[in-house]
KEMARFI-644530 format. One record per atom (N, C-alpha, C, O, CB): x, y, z. Coordinates in steps of 0.001 Angstrom, whole numbers, plus 500000, padded with zeros to 6 digits. Glycine has a CB too. Layout:
BEGIN
XYZ...
***
This chain:
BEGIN
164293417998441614163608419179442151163347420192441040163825420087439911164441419828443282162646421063441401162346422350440477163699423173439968164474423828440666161383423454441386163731422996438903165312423875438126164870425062438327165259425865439175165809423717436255163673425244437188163403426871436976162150427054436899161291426173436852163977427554435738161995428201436884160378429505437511160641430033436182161777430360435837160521431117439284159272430158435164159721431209434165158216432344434046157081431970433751160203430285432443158445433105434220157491434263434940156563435481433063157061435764431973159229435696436416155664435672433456155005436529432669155757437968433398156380438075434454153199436302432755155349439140432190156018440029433400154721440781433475154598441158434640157591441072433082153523441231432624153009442080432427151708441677433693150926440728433708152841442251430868151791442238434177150114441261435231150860440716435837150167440352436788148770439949434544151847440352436018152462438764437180153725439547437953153794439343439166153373436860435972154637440342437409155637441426437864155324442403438702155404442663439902156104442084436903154801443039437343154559444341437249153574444917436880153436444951435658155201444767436729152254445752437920151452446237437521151169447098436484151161448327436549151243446466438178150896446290435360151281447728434124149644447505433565149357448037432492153015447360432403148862446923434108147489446584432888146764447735432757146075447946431759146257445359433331146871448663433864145890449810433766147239450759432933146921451062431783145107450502435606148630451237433352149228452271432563149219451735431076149155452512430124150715452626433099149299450119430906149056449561428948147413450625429050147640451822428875148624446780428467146285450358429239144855451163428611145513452208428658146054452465427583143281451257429408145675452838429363145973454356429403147246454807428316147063455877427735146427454756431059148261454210428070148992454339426979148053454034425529147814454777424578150219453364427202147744452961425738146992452640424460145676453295423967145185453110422854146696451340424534145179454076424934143786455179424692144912456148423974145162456253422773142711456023426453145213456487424542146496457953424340147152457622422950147058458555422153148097458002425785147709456652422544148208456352421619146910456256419938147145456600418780148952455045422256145696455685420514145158455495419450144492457047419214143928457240418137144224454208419532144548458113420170143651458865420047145022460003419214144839460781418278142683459210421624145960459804419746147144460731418669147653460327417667148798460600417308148335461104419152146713459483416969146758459039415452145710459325414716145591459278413491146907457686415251144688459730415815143156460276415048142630458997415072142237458995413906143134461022413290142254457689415576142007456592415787140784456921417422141031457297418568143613455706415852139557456556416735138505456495418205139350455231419325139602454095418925136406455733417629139619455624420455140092454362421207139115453199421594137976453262422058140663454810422466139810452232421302138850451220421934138563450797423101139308451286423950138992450326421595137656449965423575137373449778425088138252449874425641139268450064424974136881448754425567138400449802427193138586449417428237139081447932428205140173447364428186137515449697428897137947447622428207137692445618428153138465445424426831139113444378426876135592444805427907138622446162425547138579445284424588140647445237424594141303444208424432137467445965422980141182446525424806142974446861425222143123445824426184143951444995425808143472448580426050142553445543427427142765444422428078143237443056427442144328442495427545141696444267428651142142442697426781141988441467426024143163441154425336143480439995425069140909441517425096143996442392424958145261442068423820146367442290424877147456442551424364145434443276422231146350442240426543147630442435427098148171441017427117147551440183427777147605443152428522149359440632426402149826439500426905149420438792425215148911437681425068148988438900428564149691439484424381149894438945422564150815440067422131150484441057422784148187438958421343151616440297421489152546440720420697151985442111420586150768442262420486152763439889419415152778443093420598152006444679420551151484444600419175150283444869419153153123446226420750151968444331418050151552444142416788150626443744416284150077444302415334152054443690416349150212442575416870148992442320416822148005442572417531146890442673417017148930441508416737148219442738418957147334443695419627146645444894419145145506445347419256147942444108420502147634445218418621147112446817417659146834446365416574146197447355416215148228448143417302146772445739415779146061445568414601144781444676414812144306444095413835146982444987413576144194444545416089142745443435416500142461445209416962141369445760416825142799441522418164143074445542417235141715446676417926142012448017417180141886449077417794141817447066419981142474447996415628142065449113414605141476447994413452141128448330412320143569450276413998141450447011413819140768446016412726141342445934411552140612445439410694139440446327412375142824446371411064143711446809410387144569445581410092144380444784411011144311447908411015145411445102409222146331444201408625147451444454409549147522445576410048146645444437407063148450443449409884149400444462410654150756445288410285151583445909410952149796443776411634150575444978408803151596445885407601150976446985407776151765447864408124151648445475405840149829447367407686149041448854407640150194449953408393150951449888409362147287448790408712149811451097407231150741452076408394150113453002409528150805453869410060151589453172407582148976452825409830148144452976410663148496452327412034148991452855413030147045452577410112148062450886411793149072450040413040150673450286413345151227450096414428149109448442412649151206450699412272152772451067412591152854452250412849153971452483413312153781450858411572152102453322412773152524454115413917151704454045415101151949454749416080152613455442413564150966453419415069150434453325416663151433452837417716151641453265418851149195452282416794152068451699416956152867451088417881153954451964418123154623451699419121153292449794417479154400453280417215155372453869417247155310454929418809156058455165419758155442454516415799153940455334418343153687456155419124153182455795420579153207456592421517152957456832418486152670454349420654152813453569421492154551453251422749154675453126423967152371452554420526155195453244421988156400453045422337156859454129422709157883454127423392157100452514421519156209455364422352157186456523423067156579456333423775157341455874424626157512457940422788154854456305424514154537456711425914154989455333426495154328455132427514152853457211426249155845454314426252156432453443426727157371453872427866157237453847429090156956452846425757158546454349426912159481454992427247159744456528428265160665456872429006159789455030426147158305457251427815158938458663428323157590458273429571157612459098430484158884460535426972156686457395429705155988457415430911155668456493431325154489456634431650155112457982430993156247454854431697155733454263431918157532453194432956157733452582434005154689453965430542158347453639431666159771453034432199160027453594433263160454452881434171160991453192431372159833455195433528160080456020434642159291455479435949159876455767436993159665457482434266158234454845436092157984454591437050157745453227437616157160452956438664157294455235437124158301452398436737158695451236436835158543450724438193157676449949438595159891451173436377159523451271438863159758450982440721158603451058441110158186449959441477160664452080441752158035451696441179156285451736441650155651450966441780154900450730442727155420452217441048155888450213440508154512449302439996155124447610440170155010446865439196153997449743437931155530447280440986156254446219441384155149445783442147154718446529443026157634446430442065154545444513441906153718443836442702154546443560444103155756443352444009153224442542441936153876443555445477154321442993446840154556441863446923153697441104446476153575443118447785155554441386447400156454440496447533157055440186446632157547439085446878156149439639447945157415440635445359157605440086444131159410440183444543159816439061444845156799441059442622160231440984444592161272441465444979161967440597446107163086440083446132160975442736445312160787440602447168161247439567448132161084437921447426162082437209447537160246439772449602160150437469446886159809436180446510161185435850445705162029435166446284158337436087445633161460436368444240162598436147443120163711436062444109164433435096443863162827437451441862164083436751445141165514436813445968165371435438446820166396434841447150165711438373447119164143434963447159164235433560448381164568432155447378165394431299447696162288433233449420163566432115445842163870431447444865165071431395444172165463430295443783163153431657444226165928432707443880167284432683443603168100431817444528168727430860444074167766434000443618168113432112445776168521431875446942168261430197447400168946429689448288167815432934447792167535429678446908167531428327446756168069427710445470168024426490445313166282427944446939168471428353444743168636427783443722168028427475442282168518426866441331168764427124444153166722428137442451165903427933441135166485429100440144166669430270440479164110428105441409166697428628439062167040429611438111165640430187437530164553429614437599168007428965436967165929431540436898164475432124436895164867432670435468165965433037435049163922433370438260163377432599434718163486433315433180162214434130433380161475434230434360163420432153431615162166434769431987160934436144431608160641435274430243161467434715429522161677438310431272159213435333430112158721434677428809157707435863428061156786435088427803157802433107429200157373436781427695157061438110427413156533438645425938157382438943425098158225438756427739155406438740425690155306439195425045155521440541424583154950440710423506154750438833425063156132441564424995156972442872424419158563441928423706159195440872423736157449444310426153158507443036423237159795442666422640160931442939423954160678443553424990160101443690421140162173442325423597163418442087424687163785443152425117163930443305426330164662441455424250164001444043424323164536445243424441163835446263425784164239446791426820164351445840422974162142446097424766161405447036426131161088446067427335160579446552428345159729447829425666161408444507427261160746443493428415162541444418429199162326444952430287160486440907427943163577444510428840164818444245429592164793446035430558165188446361431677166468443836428205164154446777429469163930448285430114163288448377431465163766448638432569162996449156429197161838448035430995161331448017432154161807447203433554161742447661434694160251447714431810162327445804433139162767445220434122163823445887435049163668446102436251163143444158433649165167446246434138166064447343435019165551448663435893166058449096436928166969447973434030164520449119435250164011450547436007163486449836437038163764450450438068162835451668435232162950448986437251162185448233437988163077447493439129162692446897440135161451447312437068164495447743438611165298446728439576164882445368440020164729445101441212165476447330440767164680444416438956163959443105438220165525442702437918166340441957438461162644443379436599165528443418436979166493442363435685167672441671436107167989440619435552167184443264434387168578442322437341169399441083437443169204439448438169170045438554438261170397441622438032167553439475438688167153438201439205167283436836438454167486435713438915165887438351439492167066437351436860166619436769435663167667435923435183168153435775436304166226437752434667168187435457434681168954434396434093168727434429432590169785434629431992168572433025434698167761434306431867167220434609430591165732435546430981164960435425431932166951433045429688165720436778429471164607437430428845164199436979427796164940437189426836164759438574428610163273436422427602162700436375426205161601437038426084160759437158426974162426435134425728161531437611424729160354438730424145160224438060422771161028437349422167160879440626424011158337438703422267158038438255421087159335438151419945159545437114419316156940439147420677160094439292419799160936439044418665162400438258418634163408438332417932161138440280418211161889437302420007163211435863419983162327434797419795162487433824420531164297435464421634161429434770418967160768433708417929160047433746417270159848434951417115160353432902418157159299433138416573158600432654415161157602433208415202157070434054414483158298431242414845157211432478416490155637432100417041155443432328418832155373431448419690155316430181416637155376434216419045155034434051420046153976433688420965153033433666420174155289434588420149153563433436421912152376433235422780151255433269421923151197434101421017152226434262423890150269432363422141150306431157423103150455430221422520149796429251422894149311430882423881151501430029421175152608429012420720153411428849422199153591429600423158153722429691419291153841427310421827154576426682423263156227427537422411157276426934422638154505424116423569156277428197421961158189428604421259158961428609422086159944427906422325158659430071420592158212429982422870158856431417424344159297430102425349160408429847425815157012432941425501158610429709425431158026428831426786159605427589426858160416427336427748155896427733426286159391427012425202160911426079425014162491426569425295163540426118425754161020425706423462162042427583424811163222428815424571163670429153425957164830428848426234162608430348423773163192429534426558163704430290427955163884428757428722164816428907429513162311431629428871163411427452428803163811426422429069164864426080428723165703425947429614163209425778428854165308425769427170166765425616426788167836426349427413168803425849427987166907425901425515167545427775427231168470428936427996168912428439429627169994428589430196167432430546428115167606427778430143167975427965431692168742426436431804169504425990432662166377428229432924168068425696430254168894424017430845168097423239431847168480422503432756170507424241431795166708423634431399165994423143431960165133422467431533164942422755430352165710423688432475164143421278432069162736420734431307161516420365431567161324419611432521162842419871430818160715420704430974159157420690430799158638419869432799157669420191433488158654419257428877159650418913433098159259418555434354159479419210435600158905419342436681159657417552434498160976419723434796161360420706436204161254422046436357161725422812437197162647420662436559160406422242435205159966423740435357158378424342435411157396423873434836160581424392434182158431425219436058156946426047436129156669426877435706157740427485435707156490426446436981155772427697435137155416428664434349154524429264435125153612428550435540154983428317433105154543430884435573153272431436436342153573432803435697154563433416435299153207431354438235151984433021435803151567434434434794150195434525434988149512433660435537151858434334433008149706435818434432148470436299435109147209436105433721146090436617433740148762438175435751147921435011432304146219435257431135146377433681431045147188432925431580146253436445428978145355433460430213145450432388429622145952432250428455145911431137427929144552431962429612146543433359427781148019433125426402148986432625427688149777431780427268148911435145425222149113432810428708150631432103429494150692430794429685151627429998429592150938432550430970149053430616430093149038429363430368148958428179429156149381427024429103147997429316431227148255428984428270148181428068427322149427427752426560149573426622426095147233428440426517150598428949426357151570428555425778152822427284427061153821426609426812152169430169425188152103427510428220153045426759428980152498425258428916153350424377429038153182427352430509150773424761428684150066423799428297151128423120427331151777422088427503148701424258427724151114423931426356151808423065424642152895422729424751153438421958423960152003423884423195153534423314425910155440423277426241155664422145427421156762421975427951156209425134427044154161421188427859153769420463428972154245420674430120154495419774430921153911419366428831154401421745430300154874422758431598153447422788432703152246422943432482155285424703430887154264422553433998153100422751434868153036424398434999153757425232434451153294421918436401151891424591435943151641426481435463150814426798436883150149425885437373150293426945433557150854427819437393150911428663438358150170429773438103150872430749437835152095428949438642148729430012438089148323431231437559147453432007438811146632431566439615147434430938436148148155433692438545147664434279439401146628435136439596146140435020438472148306434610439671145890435930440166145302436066439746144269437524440152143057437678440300145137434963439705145596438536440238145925439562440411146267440317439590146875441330439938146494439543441013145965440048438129146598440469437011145191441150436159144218441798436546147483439109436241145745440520434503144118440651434005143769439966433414143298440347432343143627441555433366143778438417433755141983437296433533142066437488434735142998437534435538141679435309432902140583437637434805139734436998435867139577435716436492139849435025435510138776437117435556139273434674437650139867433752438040138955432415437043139477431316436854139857433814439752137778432722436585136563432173435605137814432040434485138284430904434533134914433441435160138286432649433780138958433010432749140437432070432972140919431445432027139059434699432723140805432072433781142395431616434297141799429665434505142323428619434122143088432784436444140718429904435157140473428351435073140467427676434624140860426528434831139964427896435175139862428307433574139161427514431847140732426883431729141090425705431711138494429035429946141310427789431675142808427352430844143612426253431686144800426053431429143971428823430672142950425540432698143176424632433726144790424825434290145776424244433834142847423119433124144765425728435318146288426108435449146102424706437001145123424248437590146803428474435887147385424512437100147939423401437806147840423897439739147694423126440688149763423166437066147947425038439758147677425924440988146960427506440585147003428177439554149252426149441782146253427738442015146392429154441454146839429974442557146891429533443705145050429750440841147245431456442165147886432000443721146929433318443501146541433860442466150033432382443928146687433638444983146310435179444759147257436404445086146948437577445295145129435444445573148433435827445072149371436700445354150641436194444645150841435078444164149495436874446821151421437224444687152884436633444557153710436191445382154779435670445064153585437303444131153154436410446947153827435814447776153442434062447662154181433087447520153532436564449130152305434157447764151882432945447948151755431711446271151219430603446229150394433351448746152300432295445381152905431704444217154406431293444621154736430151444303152856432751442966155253432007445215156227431598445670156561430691446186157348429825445805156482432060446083155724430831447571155274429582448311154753428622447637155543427692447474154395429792449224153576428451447105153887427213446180155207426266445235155473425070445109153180427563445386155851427695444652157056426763444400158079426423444716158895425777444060157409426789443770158181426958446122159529426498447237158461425113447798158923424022448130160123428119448941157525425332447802156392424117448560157010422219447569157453421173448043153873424835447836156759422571446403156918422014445173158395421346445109158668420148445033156669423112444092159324422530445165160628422367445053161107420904446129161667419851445824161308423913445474160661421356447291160846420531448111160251419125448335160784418065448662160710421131448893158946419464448047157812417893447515159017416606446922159299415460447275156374418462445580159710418013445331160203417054444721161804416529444916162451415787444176159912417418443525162339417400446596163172417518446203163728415956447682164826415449447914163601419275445977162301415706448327162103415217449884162446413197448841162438412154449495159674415840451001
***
């Protein structure tokens, strides 16, 4: 049967895609930096903040330009975005992780933020003790959409590529769960679009988190009958 669920958090958790633009306008504009799109901050949710910010100042990512963005990035992390954490909890998400615990699937975070701010938000959020393992860009080499995250939070849970699922809301999730031959679950309530989530040929798709759930208690049992 299904061991483990290993979850995106950004788009698939927790509604954060619109407070990331809005931090990240704010951030590039208190460095003296014109902000970039709308569309284009999107595009980098779900790659490493580091490099995110250095594709949209067009900058090296040693530059100290990009390093304080991210600096200053990280405070409106912290002083406005951790605080309202509870808020921004997708529906059913809370209920879904407690019915999956509750059967037995062990559950991980595969994340591109680093651990520290993936483990913040999760606690404000009253997330984090569902989890079993966090992993963030800086617990490997090669984060997303390298298969690394994807191995990593598998080893942790003691789990493998057959008995586990991967669901998240881009195609860096899916694709890093592709290379890790992980089946994948993509939703699509996040930010790709469902054109966008396809391409990356996800194995199901959900338009909810309830009904991602349901797929993998559906699954669990398929494999478990």
């Amino acid at each position: 049967m299904i061991h483990a669920a290993i979850f995106d958090l950004d788009g698939t958790l927790i509604d954060t895609p619109k407070a990331i633009v809005t931090m990240m306008t704010k951030a590039m504009q208190d460095i003296g930096e014109k902000p970039a799109s709308e569309t284009d901050i999107r595009s980098t949710i779900g790659l490493p903040l580091e490099v995110g910010i250095s594709s949209l100042l067009f900058l090296p990512k040693d530059h100290q330009k990009v390093k304080t963005c991210i600096k200053r990035y990280k405070e409106l992390f912290y002083e406005w975005l951790v605080p309202r954490a509870s808020d921004l909890v997708f529906p059913g998400v809370i209920e879904g992780l407690q019915e999956l615990s509750d059967k037995g699937i062990r559950l991980g975070v595969a994340t591109a933020k680093h651990n520290a701010s993936a483990k913040a938000i999760l606690r404000a959020a009253n997330l984090l003790s569902f989890f079993d393992h966090v992993a963030g860009a800086d617990d490997v080499s090669r984060p997303k959409p390298d298969p690394e995250m994807a191995l990593l939070v598998m080893d942790m849970l003691h789990s493998t590529p057959e008995s586990s699922i991967m669901i998240g809301d881009t195609h860096h999730d899916l694709n890093m769960a592709h290379g890790a031959d992980m089946r994948t679950i993509a939703v699509t309530y996040g930010v790709d679009d469902f054109a966008t989530l396809n391409a990356a040929s996800p194995t199901w798709v959900a338009d909810s988190f309830s009904e991602a759930t349901k797929t993998l208690l559906q699954e669990a049992h398929t494999l478990a009958a």
